[in-house]
C-alpha positions in Angstrom: 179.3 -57.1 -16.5 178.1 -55.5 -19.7 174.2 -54.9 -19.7 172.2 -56.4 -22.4 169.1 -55.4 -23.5 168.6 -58.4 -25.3 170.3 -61.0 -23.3 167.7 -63.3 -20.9 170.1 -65.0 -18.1 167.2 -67.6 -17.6 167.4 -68.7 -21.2 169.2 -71.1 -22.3 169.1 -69.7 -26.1 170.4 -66.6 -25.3 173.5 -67.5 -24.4 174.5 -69.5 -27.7 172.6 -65.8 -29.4 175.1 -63.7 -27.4 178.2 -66.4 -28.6 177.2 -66.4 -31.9 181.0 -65.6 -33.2 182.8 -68.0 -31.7 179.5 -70.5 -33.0 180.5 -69.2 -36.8 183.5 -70.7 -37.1 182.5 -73.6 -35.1 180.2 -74.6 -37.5 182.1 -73.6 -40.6 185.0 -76.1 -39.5 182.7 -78.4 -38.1 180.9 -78.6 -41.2 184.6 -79.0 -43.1 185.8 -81.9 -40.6 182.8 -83.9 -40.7 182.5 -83.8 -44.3 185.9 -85.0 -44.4 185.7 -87.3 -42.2 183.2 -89.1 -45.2 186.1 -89.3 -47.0 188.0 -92.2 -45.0 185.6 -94.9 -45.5 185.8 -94.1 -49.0 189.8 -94.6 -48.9 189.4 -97.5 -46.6 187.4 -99.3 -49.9 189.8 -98.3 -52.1 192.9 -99.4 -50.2 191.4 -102.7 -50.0 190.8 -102.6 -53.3 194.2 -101.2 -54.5 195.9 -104.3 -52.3 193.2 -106.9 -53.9 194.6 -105.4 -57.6 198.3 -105.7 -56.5 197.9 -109.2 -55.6 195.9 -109.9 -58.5 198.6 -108.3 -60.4 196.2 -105.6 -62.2 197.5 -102.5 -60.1 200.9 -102.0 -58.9 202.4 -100.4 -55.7 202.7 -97.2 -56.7 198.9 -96.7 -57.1 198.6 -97.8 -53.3 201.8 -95.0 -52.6 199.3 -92.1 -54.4 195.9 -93.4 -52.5 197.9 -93.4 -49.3 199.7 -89.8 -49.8 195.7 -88.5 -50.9 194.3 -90.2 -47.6 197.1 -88.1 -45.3 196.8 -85.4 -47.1 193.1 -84.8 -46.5 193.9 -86.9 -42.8 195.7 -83.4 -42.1 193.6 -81.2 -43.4 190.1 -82.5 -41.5 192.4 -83.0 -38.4 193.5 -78.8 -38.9 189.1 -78.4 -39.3 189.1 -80.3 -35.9 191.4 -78.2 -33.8 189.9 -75.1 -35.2 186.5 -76.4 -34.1 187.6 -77.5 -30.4 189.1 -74.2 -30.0 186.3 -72.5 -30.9 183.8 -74.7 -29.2 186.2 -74.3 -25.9 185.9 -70.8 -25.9 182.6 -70.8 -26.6 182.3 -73.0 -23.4 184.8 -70.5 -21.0 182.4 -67.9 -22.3 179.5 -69.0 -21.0 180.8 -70.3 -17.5 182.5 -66.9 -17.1 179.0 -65.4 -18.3 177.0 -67.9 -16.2 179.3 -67.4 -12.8 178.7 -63.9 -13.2 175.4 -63.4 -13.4 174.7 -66.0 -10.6 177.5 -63.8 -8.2 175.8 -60.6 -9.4 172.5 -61.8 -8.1 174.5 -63.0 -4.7 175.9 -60.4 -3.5 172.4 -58.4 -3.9 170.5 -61.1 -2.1 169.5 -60.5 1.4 171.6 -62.0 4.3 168.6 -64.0 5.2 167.8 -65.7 1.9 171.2 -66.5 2.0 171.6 -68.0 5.3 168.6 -70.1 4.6 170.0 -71.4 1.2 173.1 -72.8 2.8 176.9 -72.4 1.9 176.9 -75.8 0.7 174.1 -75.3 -1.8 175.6 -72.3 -2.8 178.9 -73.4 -3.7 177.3 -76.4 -5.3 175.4 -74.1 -7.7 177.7 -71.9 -8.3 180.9 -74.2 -9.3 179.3 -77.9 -9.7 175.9 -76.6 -11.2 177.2 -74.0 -13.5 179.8 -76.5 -14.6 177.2 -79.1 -15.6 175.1 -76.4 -17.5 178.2 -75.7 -19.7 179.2 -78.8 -20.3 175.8 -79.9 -21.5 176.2 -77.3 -24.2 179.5 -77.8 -25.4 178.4 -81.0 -25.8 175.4 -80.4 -27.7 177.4 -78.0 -29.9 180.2 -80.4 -30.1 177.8 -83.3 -31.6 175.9 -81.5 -33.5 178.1 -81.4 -35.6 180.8 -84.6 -34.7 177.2 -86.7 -34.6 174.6 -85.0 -36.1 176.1 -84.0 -39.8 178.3 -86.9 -40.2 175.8 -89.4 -39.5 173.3 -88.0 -42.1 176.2 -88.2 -44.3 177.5 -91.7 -43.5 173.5 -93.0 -43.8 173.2 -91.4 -47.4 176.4 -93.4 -48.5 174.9 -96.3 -47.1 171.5 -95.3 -48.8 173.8 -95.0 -52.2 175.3 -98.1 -52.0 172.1 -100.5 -50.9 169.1 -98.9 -49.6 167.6 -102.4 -48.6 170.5 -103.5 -46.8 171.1 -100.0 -45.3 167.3 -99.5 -43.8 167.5 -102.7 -42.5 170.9 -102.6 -41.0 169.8 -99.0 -39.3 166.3 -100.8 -38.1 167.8 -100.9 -34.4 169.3 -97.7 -34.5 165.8 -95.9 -33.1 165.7 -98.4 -30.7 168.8 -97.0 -28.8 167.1 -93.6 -28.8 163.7 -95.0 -28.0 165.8 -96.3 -24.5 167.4 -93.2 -23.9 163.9 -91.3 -23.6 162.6 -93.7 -21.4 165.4 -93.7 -18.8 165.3 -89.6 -19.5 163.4 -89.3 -16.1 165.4 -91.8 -14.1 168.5 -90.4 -14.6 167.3 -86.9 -14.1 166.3 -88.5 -10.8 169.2 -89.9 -9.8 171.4 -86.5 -11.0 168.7 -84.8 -8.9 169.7 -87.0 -5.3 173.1 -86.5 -6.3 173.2 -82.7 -6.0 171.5 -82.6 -3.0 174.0 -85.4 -1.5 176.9 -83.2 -2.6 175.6 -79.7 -1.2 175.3 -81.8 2.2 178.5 -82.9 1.9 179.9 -79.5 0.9 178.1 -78.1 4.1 179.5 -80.9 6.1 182.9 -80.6 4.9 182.5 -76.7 5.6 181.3 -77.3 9.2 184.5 -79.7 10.0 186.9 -77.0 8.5 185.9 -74.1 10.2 185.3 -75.8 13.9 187.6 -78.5 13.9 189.0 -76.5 17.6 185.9 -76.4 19.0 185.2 -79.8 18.3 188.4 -81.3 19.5 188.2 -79.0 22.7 185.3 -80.4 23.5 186.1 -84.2 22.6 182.5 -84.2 19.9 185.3 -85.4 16.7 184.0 -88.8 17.2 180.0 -87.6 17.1 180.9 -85.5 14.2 183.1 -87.7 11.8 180.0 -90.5 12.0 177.4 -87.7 10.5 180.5 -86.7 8.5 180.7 -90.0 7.5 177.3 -90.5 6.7 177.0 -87.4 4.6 179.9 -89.3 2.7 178.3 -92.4 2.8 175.2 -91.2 1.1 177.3 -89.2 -1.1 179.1 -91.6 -2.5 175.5 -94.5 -2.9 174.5 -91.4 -4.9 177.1 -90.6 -7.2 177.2 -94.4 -7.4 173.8 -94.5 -8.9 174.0 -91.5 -11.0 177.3 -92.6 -12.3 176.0 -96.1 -13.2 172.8 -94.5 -15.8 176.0 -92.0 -17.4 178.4 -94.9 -17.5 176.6 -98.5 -18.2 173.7 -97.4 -20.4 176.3 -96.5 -23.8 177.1 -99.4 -24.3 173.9 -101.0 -24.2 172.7 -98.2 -26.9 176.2 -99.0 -28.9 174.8 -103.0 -28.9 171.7 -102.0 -29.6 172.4 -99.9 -32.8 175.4 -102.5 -33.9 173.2 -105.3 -34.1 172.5 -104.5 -38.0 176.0 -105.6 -38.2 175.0 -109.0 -38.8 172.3 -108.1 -41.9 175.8 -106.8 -43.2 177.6 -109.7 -43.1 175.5 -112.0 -44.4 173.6 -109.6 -46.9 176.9 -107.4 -47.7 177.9 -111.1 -48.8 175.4 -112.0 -51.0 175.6 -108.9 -52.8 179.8 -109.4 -53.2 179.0 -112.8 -54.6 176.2 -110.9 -56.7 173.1 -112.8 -55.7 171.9 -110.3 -53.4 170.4 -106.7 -54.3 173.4 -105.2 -55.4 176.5 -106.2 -57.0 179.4 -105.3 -55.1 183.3 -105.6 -54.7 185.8 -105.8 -52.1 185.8 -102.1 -52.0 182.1 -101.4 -51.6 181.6 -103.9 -49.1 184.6 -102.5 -47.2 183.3 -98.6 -47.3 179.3 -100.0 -46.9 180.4 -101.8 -43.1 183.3 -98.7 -42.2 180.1 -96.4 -43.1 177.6 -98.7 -40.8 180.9 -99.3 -37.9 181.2 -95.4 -37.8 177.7 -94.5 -38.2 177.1 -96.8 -35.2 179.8 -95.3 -32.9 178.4 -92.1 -33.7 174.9 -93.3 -32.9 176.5 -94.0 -28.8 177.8 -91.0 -28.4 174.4 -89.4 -29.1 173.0 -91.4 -26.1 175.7 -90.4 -24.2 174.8 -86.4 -25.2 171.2 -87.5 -23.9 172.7 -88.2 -20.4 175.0 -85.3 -20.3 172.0 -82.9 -21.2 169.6 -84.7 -19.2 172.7 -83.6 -16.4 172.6 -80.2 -17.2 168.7 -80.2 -17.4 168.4 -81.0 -13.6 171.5 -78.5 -12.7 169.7 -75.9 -15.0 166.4 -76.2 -13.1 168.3 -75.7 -9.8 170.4 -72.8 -10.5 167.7 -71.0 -13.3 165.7 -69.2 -10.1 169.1 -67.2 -9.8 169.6 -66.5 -13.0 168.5 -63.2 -13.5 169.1 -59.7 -15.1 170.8 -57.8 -12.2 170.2 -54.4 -11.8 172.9 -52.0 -13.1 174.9 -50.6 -10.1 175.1 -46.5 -10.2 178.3 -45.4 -8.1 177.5 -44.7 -5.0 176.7 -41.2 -4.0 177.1 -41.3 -0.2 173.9 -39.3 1.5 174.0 -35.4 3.1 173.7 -36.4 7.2 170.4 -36.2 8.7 168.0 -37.3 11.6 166.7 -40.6 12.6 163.4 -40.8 13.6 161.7 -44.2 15.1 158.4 -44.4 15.4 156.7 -47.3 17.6 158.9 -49.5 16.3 158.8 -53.4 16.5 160.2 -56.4 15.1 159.6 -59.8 15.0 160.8 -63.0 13.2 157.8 -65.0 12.1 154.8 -65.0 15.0 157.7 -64.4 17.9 157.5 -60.4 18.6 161.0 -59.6 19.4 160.9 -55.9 20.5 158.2 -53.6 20.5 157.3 -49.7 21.1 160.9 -48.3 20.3 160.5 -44.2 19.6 163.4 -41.7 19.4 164.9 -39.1 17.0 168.8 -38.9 16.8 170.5 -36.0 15.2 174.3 -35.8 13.5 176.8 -36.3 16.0 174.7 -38.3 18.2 175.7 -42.0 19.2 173.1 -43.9 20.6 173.9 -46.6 22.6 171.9 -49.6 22.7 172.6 -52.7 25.2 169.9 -55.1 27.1 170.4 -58.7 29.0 171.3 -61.5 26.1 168.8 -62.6 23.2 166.6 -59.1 23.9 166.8 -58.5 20.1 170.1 -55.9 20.1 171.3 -57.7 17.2 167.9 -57.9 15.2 167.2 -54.1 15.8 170.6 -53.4 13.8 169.8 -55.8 11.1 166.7 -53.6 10.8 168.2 -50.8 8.8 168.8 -53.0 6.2 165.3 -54.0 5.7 165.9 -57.4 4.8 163.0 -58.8 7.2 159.3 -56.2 7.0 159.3 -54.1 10.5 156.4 -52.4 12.4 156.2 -49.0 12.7 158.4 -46.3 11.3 161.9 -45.7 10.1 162.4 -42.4 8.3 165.9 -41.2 7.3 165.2 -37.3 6.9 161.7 -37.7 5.7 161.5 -40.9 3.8 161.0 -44.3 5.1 163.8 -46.3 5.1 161.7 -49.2 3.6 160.6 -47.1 1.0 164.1 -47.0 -0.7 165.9 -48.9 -3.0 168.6 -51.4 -1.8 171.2 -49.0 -3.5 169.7 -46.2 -1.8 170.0 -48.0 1.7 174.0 -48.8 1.0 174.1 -44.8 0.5 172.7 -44.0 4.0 173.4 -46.9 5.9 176.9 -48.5 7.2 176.4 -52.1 9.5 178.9 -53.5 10.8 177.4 -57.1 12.1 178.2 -58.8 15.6 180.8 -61.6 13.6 183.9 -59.9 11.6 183.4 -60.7 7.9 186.9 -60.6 6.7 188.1 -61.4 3.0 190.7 -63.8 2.5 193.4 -60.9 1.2 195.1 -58.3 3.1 194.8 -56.0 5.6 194.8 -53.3 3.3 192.3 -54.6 0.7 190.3 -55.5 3.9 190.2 -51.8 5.4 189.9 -50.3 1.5 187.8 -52.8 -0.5 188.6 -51.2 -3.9 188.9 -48.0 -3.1 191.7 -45.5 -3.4 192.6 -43.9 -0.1 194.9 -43.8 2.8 194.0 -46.9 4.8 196.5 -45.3 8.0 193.5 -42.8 9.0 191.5 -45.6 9.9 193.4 -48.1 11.4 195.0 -45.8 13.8 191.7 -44.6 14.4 191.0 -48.6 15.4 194.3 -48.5 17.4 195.7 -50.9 15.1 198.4 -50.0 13.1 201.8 -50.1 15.1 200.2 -54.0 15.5 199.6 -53.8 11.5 203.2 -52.5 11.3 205.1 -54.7 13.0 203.7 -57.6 10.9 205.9 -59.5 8.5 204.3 -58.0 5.3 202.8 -55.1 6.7 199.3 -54.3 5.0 200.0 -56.2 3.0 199.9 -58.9 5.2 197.5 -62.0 4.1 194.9 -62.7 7.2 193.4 -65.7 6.3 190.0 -66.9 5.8 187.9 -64.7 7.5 190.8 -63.3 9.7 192.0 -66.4 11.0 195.4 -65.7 11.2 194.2 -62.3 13.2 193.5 -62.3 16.7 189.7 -61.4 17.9 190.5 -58.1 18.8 192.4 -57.7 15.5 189.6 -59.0 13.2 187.1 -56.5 15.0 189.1 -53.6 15.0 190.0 -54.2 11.3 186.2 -55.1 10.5 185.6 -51.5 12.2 188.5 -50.0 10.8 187.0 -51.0 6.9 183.6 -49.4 7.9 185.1 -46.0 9.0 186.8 -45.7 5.5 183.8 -46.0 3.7 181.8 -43.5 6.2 177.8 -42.9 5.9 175.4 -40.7 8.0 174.1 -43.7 9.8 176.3 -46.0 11.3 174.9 -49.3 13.0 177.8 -51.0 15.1 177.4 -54.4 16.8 179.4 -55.2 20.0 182.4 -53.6 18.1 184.3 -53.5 21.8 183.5 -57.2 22.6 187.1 -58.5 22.3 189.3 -55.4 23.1 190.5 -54.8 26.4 189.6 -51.7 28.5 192.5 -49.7 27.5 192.2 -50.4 23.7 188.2 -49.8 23.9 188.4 -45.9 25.9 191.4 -45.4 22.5 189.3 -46.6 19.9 185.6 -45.0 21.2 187.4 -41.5 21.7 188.9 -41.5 17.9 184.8 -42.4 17.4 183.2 -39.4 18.8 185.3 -37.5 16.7 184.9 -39.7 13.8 180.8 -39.6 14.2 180.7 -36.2 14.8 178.4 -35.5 11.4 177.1 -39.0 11.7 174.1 -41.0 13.3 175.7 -43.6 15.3 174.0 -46.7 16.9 176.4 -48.5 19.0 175.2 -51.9 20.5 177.1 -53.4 23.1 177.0 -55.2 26.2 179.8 -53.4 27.6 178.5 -49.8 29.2 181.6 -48.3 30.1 180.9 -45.1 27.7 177.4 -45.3 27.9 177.6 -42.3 29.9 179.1 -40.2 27.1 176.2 -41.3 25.0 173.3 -38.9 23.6 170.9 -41.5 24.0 170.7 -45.1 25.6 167.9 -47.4 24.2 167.5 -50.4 26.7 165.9 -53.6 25.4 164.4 -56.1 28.1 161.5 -58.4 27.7 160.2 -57.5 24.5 160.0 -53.9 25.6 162.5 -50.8 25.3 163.2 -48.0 27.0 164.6 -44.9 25.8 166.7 -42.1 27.4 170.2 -40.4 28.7 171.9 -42.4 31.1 171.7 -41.0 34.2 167.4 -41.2 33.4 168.1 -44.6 32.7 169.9 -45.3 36.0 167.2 -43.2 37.7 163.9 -45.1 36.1 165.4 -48.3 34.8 167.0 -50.9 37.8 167.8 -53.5 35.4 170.1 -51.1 33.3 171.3 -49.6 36.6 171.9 -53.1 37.9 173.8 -54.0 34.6 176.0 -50.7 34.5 177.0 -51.0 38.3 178.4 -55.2 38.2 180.8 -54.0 35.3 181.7 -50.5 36.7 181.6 -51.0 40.4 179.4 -48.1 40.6 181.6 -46.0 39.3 180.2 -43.2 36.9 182.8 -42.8 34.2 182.8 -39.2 33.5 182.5 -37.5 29.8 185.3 -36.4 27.6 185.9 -33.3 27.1 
């Protein structure tokens, strides 16, 4: 997305400032329709008129022929104003959503993982379709009446004021009162919009948590347990929508009684004055045009109550989505990093008040792969998640001689590669997976993975679809693919989680040989529960109890008889000797 200086994502302003084209010619043929549309009450009074004359025998039907020609003719020409003007005002709508969706996915994909994970995928995707959604059509509805309300109805009441301005400021006397109702139920339907958004994130995360373990529930015979909260999430999804829908729907056409309740001053003063003992004297015709002015004028006068609710809609979908809308920073290409050493120093972690690991030192050097393992829940995972310094750490991380907390987020990308315990696959291809936009030979990598005769002998190749998050890919698939996409975008540090968790023994020795060559200029940190090659490792880092210990294997094995007693029950003992 194009940077502007001048452009403030969290104001509403600036985005009918940075439409201001397509707003031109909206309100040059907006200003055309609507003053055209004054025009019909006008030929509504003198049609009347005309007929009253023909059957009085004073005008004939020819007259009537011309009035009715004039009236289609300028008929066509407002109706030409009004598609101009809905074209525009649509793509000034499309504009902004695309604008809007933008911003708010610019500002996702920089957030961290945790913020993320705490706001939900059901809020998420209720901001950023159903929120964003609301926010535009609140505009192109305040556009849209401005001028289809606003500029006709000043019109309309100034040919009322022409005609009687007694019988037109008394006619319009309830016409505040409709607004006056609107602000007062301003806050209850913000209310109710507001329980409504919340109901349908719920359900969105509901419907989210069916889809994706509808297996493991049936496996385990829970469908029942789940469909009732299901059920209840749609339950109070649907009371709320109920509610909300009742303020947007119901309330109209109280505001279109309200307002048409001058109606009756019409008929019985608009009579008076055609039998000329009220104000004015009047005929057919100007009684005719005077209750079409006051009929439209009043229809009008709804729809701005009904612009009320739809903004009062977008208000509460505004306040919910305006904390993301911000100026994201301008992305530099990338400019990978020159390799260099790792040093730890005393490092610890914790989430909150729980200390999850403590005292961690080493330095690693290019070429080294570090293995990292301990029982289950020691913290393998959260020491990975480290070098991407979306939670504060203790202690020291320095890449070369700068602290890895100390640099930007784009600097971080640049030095570090993570590949995370879960595969996070796209829903496109394989080759789209492994390349992710950039321009290379995907082959390198996932016969480095051991993966592409299986890649090969799929239906469509790479180009072969696999699903939502690699569904349609077995578990060793989706990892090795996952593993195959962060070799082709190499940096000097690599952090790999349980990489070898779903490959067999055979497929594993294949794909960490073709990764000693691969990391040969490269910092690796493999974690992993499997210790088959830890003995080819530099370095082992062993994680138990909230300590660590750090060393080569055969140290470990020596000093350490929790690692030694976790090596030998998946070895037998056996010491699995380096590759040459």
């Amino acid at each position: 997305m194009k940077h502007e200086t001048t452009f403030y994502p969290d104001r509403i302003l600036s985005y009918f400032r940075a439409e201001w084209l397509s707003l031109t010619f909206v309100t040059l043929s907006g200003l055309f329709y609507n003053v055209g549309l004054l025009a019909s009450p006008w030929f509504e009074g003198r049609l009347a008129q005309c007929l009253a004359d023909i059957l009085g025998g004073s005008k004939t039907a020819g007259t009537m022929a011309m009035l009715v020609l004039a009236y289609l003719a300028v008929t066509l020409a407002v109706q030409a104003a009004r598609f101009v003007k809905r074209f525009y005002v649509r793509r000034f709508a499309n504009n902004i959503n695309r604008r809007m969706k933008g911003i708010l996915y610019a500002n996702l994909v920089r957030a961290s993982r945790a913020s993320l994970e705490q706001e939900g995928a059901g809020e998420l995707m209720t901001k950023a379709i159903s929120d964003v959604d609301d926010c535009v059509e609140g505009m192109r509805k305040f556009t849209t009446e401005v001028f289809d309300t606003g500029v006709v109805m000043i019109g309309y009441a100034v040919m009322l004021l022409v005609y009687d301005w007694r019988l037109a400021l008394l006619s319009l006397l309830f016409a505040p009162i409709s607004y006056l109702c609107a602000a007062w139920m301003k806050k209850p339907v913000q209310r109710a919009g507001a329980t409504y958004k919340k109901a349908a994130s719920a359900l969105s995360a509901a419907t989210l948590d069916r889809a994706q373990n509808a297996v493991t529930y049936r496996i385990y015979g829970c469908e029942d347990d789940r469909a009732e909260l299901y059920e209840d999430a749609l339950k109070t999804y649907e009371r709320t929508a109920v509610r909300s829908n009742v303020w947007q729907s119901a309330l109209p056409p109280l505001y279109l009684a309200a307002s048409g309740a001058g109606v009756l001053f019409i008929l019985w003063f608009g009579a008076k004055n055609v039998l000329e003992t009220g104000w004015s004297a009047w005929d057919v015709a100007a009684f005719t045009t005077f209750l079409s002015c006051f009929t439209k004028l009043t229809v009008k006068s709804s729809k701005v109550a009904k612009l009320f609710n739809s903004v009062q809609k977008a208000e509460v979908s505004w306040k919910r989505i305006m904390p993301l809308m911000k100026s994201p920073e301008p992305l530099r290409p990338l400019a990978i990093a020159e390799p260099n050493d790792v040093t730890l120093t005393d490092l610890s972690f914790a989430y909150g008040d729980e200390p999850i690991f403590s005292g961690l030192s080493l330095k690693a050097h290019p070429g080294d792969i570090i293995g990292v393992t301990g029982p289950v829940a020691c913290g393998k995972s959260a020491f990975g998640r480290v070098f991407l310094c979306e939670s504060s750490y203790g202690g020291s991380v320095r890449f070369g001689k700068r602290e890895l907390s100390d640099l930007t987020s784009r600097e971080i990308a640049e030095a570090i590669g993570y590949l995370g315990h879960d595969p996070e696959l796209s829903t496109d291809t394989v080759l789209n997976n492994v390349l992710c936009g950039s321009e290379q030979d995907a082959m390198p990598y996932l016969t480095a993975t051991a993966l592409k005769d299986e890649v090969l002998s799929m239906e469509d190749g790479t180009e072969t679809v696999v699903g939502n998050n690699g569904i349609r890919l077995s578990g060793g698939q989706a990892q090795r693919l996952a593993l195959a996409r962060t070799l082709a975008h190499p940096r000097p540090v690599m952090i790999l989680d349980d990489p070898f968790s779903a490959l067999d023994r055979k497929t594993e020795d294949t794909v960490f040989s073709n990764l000693r060559d691969y990391a040969k200029d490269k910092v690796v940190f493999l974690i992993s529960h499997r210790l088959y090659h830890f003995p080819q490792m530099q370095k082992v880092i062993f994680m138990a109890d909230g300590k660590t210990t750090v060393g080569t294997h055969d140290e470990l094995m020596t000093a350490v008889p929790a690692y030694r007693r976790l090596y030998e029950s998946q070895t037998g003992g056996e010491q699995h000797e380096e590759e040459k």
